[in-house]
N, C-alpha and C positions, 0 to 999 in steps of 0.2 A: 528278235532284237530287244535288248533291253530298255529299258521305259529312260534312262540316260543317254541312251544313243538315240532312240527317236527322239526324244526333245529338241538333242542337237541339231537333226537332220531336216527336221521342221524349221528351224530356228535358221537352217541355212538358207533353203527352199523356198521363208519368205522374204529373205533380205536379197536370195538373188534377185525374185522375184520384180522388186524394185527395182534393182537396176535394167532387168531385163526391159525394162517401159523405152528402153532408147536401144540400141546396137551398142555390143559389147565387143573388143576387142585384149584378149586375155595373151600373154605372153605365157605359150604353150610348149613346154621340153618335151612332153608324153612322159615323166614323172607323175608319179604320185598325186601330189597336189597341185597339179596343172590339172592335169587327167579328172581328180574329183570336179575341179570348180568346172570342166570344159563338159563333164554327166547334167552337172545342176543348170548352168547353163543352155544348155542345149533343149532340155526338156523346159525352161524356163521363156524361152523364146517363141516354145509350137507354142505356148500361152496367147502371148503378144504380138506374132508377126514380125519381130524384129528380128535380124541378124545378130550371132555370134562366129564373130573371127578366131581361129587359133592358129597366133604366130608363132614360128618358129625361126630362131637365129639359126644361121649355118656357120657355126665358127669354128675354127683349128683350132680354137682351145679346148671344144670338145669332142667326145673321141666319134668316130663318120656311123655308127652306130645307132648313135642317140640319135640322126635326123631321121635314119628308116625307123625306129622303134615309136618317134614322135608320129610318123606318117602313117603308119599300121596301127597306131592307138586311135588318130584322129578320124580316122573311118570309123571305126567301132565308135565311138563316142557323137556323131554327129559335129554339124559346124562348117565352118568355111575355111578348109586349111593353106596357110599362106606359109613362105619361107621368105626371112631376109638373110640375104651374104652380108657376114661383117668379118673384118679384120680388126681383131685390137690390138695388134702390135702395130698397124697406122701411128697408132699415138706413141711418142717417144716417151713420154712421162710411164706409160703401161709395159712396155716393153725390158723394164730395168725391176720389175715384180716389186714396186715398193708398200710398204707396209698397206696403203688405203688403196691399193690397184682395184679392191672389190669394191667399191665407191669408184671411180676412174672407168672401169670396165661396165659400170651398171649404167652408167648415166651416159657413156655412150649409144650403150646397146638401147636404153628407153627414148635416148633422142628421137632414132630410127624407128621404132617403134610409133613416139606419139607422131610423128611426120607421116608411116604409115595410116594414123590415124585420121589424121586433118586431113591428107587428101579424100579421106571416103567420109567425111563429117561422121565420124566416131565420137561419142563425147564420154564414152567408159573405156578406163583402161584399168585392164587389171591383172596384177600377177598374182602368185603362186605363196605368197612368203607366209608360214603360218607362226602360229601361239608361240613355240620353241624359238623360230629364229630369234625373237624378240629378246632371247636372255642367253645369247652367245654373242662372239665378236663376227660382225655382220655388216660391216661398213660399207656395202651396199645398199642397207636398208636407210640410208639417208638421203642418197641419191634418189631411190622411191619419194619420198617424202618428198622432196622440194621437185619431182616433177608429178608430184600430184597423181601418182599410182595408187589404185585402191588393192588394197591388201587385205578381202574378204575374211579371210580365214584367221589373219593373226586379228582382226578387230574383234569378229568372235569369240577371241580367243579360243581357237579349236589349235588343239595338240596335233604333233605326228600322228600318235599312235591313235588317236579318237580321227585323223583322215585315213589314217590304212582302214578302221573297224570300219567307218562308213564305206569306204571306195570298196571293201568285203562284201557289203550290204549292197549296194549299187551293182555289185559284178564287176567291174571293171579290170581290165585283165592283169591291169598291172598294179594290181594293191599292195602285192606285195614285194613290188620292186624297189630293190636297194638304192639309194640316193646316187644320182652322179654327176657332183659338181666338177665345176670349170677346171682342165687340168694342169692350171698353173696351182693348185693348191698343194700337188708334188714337190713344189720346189721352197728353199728357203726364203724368205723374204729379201729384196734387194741383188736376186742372183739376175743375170740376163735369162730370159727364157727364149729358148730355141728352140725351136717347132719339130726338129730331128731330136731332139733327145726326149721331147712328150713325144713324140711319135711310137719311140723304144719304150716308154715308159707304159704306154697304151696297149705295146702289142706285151708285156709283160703281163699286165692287168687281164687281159683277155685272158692268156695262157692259163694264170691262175684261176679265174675263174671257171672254166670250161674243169677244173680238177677241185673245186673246193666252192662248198656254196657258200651263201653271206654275203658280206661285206666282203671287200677287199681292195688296197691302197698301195702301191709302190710310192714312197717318198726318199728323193733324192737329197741327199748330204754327199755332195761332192765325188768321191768314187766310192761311198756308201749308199748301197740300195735298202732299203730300211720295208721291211714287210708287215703290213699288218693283215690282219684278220679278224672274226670273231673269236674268243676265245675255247668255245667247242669248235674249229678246224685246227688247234694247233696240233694234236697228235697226227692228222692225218697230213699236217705239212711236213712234221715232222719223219713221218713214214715215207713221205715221196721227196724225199728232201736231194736225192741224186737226180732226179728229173731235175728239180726245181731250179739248184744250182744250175744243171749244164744248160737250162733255156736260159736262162739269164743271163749266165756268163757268154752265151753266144750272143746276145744284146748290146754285150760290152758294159756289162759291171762287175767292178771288180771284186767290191765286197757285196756280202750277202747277208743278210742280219733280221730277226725274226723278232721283231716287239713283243716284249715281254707284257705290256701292257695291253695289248690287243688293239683292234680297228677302234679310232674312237674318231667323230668329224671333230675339225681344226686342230689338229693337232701339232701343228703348223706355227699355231699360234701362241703357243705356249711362253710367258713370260711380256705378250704388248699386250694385253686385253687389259 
């Protein structure tokens, strides 16, 4: 390890440390940096005697994958793994995907969370949100803020890619997992979201991946299916490009269209930031 990455890793180790002095409750996807904080954590509490919770949302917004991947992480990493059921299409303001739904959707999903918290006198609660999110459109991370979610990693300021090197260095199985946010970020802003058409959208996203490693996004424009990728899979989508069409087209999309620009996150959001 480089004498930069231990500094870091020390530098996290004793700030968990401190909070480990009480029970922590970390809002846990079995991503990345859920996964790092839920290693440091874990090891941070045989310290203290205290408890580390890692909760898990069960939402239709993300795809039924991510809750077994969350549950199969949370073993390997230690901890107290919990699931809350939420619906955020409950909320009628969420359900019409308008521009701040990811503020809307956050501060739902942390209500349930800090409630999960108070009944078991939790006084840390902490998510996932690191250095990077801080300098994209991220309108969730306000909702954190004003409910008093501590956000270890971006205080840090520890990067993505300085939590993939660490969670490398930790072992943890899923360092090198590609992000997978909420799958209304498919859809245009202001469109209704319908849980049948992320449904189609999700079993596209599998198909593609199961044939092409990386990243990988279906974003819907209307009866345009919009494809990205990293930009080393584009020959090979383009090689399998007869498969690729007839799954999709059996999903029921009409167009098919491969970004020229490759997999980038929010790209969604191009033009409100």
């Amino acid at each position: 390890m480089d004498e930069d990455l231990r500094s870091l890793r020390i530098k996290l180790e004793e700030a968990m440390g401190e909070y480990a002095k009480e029970d922590i409750c970390l809002a846990f996807s079995g991503g990345v940096d859920s996964s790092l904080l839920l290693k440091v954590a874990a090891k941070a509490v045989e310290k203290t005697g205290k408890k580390v919770y890692a909760v898990t949302f069960d939402s239709r917004l993300h795809p039924s994958c991510d809750l077994q991947i969350a549950s199969n992480v949370a073993k390997e990493l230690g901890g107290i793994h919990e699931i809350i059921t939420v619906d955020e299409l409950e909320q009628e303001e969420i359900r019409f995907n308008p521009v701040d739904r990811c503020y809307l959707c956050k501060k739902k999903l942390f209500l349930s969370l800090k409630e999960f918290a108070g009944e078991r006198n939790i006084p840390v609660i902490m998510d996932g949100t690191n250095e990077d999110d801080m300098h994209v459109y991220r309108p969730g991370i306000r909702a954190l803020k004003e409910l008093g979610i501590i956000s270890l990693l971006a205080e840090l300021h520890i990067t993505k890619a300085q939590v993939k090197a660490l969670a490398a260095e930790y072992g943890i199985s899923v360092a090198q997992r590609p992000s997978a946010p909420c799958m209304a970020t498919r859809l245009p802003y202001n469109t209704e979201i319908d849980y049948d058409i992320l449904s189609r959208i999700g079993e596209g996203e599998e198909f593609l991946r199961s044939r092409f490693n990386g990243n990988v996004r279906l974003r819907l424009h209307k009866d345009i299916v919009r494809i990205e990728v990293d930009q080393d899979s584009f020959d090979s989508v383009l090689k399998d490009r007869v498969a690729v069409i007839s799954y999709l087209k059996e999903l029921g999309f009409a167009y098919i269209t491969l970004d020229l620009e490759g997999f980038r996150s929010g790209s969604m959001d191009v033009g409100i930031q």
